[in-house]
C-alpha positions in Angstrom: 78.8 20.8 32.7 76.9 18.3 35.1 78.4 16.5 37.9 78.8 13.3 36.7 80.7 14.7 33.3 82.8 16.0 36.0 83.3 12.7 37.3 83.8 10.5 34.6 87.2 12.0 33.6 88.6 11.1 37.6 86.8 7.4 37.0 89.1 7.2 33.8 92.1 8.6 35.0 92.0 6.4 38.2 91.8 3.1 36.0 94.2 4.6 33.6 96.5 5.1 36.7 96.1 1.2 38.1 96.2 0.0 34.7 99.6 1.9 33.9 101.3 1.9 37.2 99.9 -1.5 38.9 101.3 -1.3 42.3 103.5 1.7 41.8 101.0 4.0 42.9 101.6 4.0 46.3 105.0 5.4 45.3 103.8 8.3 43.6 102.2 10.0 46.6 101.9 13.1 44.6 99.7 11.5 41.8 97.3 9.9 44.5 97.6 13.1 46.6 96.0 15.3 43.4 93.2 12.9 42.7 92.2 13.0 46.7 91.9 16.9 45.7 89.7 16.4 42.7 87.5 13.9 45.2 87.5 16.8 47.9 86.6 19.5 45.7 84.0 17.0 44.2 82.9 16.6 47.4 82.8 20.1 48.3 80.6 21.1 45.9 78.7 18.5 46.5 77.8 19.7 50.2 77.4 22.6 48.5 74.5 22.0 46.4 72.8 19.5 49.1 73.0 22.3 51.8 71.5 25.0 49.5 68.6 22.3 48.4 67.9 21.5 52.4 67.8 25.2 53.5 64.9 25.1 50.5 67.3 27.2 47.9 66.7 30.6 48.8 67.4 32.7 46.2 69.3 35.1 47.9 71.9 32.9 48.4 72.0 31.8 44.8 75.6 33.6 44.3 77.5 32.6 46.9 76.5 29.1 45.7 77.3 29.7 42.4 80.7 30.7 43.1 81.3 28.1 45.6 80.6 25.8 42.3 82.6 27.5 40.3 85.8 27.4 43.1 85.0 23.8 43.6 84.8 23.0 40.0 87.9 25.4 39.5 90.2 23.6 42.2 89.0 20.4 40.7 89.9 20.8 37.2 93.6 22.6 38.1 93.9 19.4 40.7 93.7 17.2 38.0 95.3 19.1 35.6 97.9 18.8 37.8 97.5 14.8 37.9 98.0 14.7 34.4 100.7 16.6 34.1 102.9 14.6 36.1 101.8 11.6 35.2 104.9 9.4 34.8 104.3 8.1 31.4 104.1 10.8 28.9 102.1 8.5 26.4 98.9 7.9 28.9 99.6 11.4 30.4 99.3 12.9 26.4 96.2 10.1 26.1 94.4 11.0 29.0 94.9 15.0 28.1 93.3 15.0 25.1 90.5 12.5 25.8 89.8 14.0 29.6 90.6 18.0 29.6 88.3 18.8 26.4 87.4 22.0 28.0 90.5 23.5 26.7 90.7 25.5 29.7 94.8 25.7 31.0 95.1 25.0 35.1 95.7 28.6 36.3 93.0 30.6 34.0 91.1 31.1 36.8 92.0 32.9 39.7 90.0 30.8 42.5 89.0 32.4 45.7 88.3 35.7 44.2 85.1 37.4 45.8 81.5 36.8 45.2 80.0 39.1 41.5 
């Protein structure tokens, strides 16, 4: 999954959360707080990629890139799993579940941080 297919869903669920909650949000420091971490971990493996293309993508680092992907994308998805599930209203927290978190993959799956294959 690219990128930006990783992005859209935080796009959606940040409208999704203004629409629903107008000027709540600053209320629910603990929603805002889990999209900052899907935007961090975007961001991280952003860096990611950019630094591995600048030092001209040796291939001997090619794992330890991969699985700083995989944590980034990891910590992202369980961040905003984690978004959704405490979304205050069940309805657009049930919406946003089944139209964002196709993957089927359940927050936790993954052990993140575990070594390099």
């Amino acid at each position: 999954m690219g990128w930006t297919t990783r992005q859209r869903p935080l796009w959606v669920a940040n409208d999704v959360a203004m629409l629903v909650l107008v000027g709540k949000l600053k209320r629910r420091e603990a929603l805002s707080a889990r999209l900052g971490d899907v935007l961090s971990y975007l961001y991280h493996g952003s860096a990611v990629v950019k630094q591995h293309s600048d030092d001209g993508a040796r291939a001997g680092d090619r794992a330890v890139v991969e699985w700083a992907l995989e944590d980034s994308l990891a910590g992202a998805e369980e961040a905003f799993a984690e978004f959704i599930d405490n979304f205050p209203r069940k309805v657009a927290s049930r919406l946003m579940k089944r139209l964002l978190m196709r993957s089927g993959r359940a927050p936790g799956s993954r052990t993140r941080g575990g070594g390099c294959r």
